[in-house]
N, C-alpha and C positions, 0 to 999 in steps of 0.2 A: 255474184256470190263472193263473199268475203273469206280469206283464207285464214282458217285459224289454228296457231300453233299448239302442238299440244305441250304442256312441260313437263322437260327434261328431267327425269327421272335421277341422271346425275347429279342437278343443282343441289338436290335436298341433301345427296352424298358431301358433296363438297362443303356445303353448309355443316354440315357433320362433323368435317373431319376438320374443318376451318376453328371450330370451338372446341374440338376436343383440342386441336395446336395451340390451342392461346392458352388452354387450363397447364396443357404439360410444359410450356415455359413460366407461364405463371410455379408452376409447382417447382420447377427447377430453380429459379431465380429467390423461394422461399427457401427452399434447400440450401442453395448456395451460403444466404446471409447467413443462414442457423449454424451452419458448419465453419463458417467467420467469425462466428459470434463463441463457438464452443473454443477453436485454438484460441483466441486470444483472452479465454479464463483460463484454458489450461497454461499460457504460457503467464499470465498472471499468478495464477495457484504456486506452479511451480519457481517462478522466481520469488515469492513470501516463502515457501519453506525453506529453500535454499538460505535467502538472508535471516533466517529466524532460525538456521543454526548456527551461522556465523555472530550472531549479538553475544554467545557466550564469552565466543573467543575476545570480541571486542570488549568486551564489558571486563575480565583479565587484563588483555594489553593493558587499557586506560587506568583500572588501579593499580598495575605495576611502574605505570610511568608516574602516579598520584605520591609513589612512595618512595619514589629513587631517595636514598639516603645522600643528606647534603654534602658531604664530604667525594661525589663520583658524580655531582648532577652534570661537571662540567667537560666530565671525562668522554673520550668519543663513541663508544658504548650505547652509556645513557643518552648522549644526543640522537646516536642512530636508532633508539627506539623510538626515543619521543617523534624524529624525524618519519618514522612506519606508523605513528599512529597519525601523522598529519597525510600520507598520504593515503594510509585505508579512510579518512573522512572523508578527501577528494575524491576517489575511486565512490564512494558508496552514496556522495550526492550525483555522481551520475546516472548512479541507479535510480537516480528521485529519493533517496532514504534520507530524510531528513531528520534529528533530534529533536522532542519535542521540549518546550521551553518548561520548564521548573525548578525554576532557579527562586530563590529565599524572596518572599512576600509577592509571589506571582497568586492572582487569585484559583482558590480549587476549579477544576473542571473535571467533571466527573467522566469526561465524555471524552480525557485525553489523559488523566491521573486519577490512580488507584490508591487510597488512602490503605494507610499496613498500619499506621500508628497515627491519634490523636491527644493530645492536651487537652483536657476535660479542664482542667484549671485556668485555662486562658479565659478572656471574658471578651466580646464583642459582638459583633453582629456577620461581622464579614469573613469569611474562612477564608485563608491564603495558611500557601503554601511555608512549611518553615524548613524542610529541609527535603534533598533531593534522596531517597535511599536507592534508588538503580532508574538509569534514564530508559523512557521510552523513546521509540522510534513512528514516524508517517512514513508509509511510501505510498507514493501518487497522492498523496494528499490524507490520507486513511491510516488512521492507528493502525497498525498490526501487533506491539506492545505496549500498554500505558506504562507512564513512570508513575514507580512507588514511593511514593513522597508523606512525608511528614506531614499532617493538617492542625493548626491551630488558630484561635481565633482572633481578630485582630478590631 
């Protein structure tokens, strides 16, 4: 006579409880990324607003250094501001905040400059840029302001 076992009523427990472990690290490990994934937009979100109230300030500095009166350009004054606005650039490319380029016969891009005024009288085919009226900025690569530029046609 052959013995035969009967099965273990705990195996099916264990099986049980073997898949319910894998679901709640599975869950946990989705948890984990999503809660990685949320600080680092809020820590994004909050460093754009932060820089997108300091562009005022900057966007002052720069036409106060644009307009130092020539007779004081050479005075220590005027170099130590121009000298603050060389190093708020340095300080704010290390934030990744780059300028974006629109500088005179740069072609338009709609998708990094915002036209405020065009020349209807220009004739061409090709729209570039003629003049620059407030610079935008990228950080990490992404417009957060376009520059408002002049468009005519060339």
């Amino acid at each position: 006579m052959t013995k035969t076992t009967k099965p273990d009523p705990r195996d099916g427990q264990i099986v049980e409880l073997t898949a319910d472990l894998q679901r709640l690290r599975a869950d946990f490990e989705n948890y984990r990324k999503r809660i990685e994934a949320e600080k680092q937009t809020a820590r994004t979100d909050g460093e754009t607003r932060a820089i997108m109230k300091l562009l005022p300030v900057i966007d002052t500095i720069e036409r106060a250094v644009a307009h130092i009166p020539s007779d004081i350009v050479e005075h220590p004054w005027a170099k130590g501001v121009a000298g603050l606005v060389k190093q708020l650039e340095t300080t704010l490319a290390g934030l990744n905040l780059q300028r974006i380029d629109a500088s005179a016969n740069q072609p338009f891009n709609p998708e990094l400059h915002q036209a405020v005024q065009f020349d209807d009288a220009a004739e061409g085919d090709n729209e570039v840029i003629a003049e620059e009226l407030q610079p935008g900025y990228l950080l990490n690569g992404s417009p957060i302001r376009h520059s408002m530029v002049k468009v005519t046609r060339k």
